[in-house]
C-alpha positions in Angstrom: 4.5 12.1 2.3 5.6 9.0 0.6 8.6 10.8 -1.0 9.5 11.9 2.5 9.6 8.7 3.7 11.8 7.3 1.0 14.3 10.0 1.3 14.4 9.1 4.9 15.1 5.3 4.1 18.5 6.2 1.8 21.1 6.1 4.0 23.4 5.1 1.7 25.0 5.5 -1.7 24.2 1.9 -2.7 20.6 2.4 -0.9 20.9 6.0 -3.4 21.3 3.8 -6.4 18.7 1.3 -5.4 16.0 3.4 -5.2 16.5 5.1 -8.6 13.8 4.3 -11.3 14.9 6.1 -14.0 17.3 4.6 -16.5 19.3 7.8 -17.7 19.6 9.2 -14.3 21.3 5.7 -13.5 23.7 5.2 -15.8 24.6 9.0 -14.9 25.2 8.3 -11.5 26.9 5.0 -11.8 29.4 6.7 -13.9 30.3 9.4 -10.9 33.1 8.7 -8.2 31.7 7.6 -4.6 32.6 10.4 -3.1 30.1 12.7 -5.5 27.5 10.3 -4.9 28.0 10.9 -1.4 27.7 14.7 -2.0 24.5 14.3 -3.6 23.3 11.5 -0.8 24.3 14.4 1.4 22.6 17.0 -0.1 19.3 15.1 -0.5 19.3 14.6 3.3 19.2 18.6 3.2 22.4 19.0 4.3 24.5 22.8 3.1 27.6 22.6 0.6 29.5 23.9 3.4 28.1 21.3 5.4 29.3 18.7 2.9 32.4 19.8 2.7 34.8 18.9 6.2 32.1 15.3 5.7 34.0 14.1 2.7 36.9 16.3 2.7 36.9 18.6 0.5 36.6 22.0 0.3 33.1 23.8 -0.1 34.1 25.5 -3.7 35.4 21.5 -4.6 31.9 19.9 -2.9 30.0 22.9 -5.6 32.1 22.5 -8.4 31.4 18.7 -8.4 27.9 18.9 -8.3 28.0 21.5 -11.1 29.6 19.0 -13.1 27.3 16.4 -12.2 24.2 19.2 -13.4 25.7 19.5 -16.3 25.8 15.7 -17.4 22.3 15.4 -16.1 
């Protein structure tokens, strides 16, 4: 439940990057454009690629292929 309510308090990317504790996952992240944090901000409020995608402009294969590329860093 406490994870649940966390989520629910980042409603931002800076509130994202806050609320991250561990030091690789970070830097990672801080190295990323805005918009793919937004993505993933997106996606951990449980919202679909295709969902993502008219949000920040983009198309859905662009919205995947960025978070692909952000896996793969990780």
């Amino acid at each position: 439940m406490a994870v649940r309510e966390k989520l629910a308090e980042v409603k931002s990317v800076a509130d994202l990057l806050d609320e991250i504790e561990d030091e690789n996952l970070y830097l990672a992240l801080i190295t990323v454009d805005r918009r793919t944090l937004q993505i993933v901000l997106l996606k951990m409020q449980g919202y679909s690629t295709k969902e993502i995608a008219p949000l920040v402009h983009l198309t859905a294969g662009a919205v995947y292929a960025r978070l692909a590329h952000l896996r793969k860093g990780l």
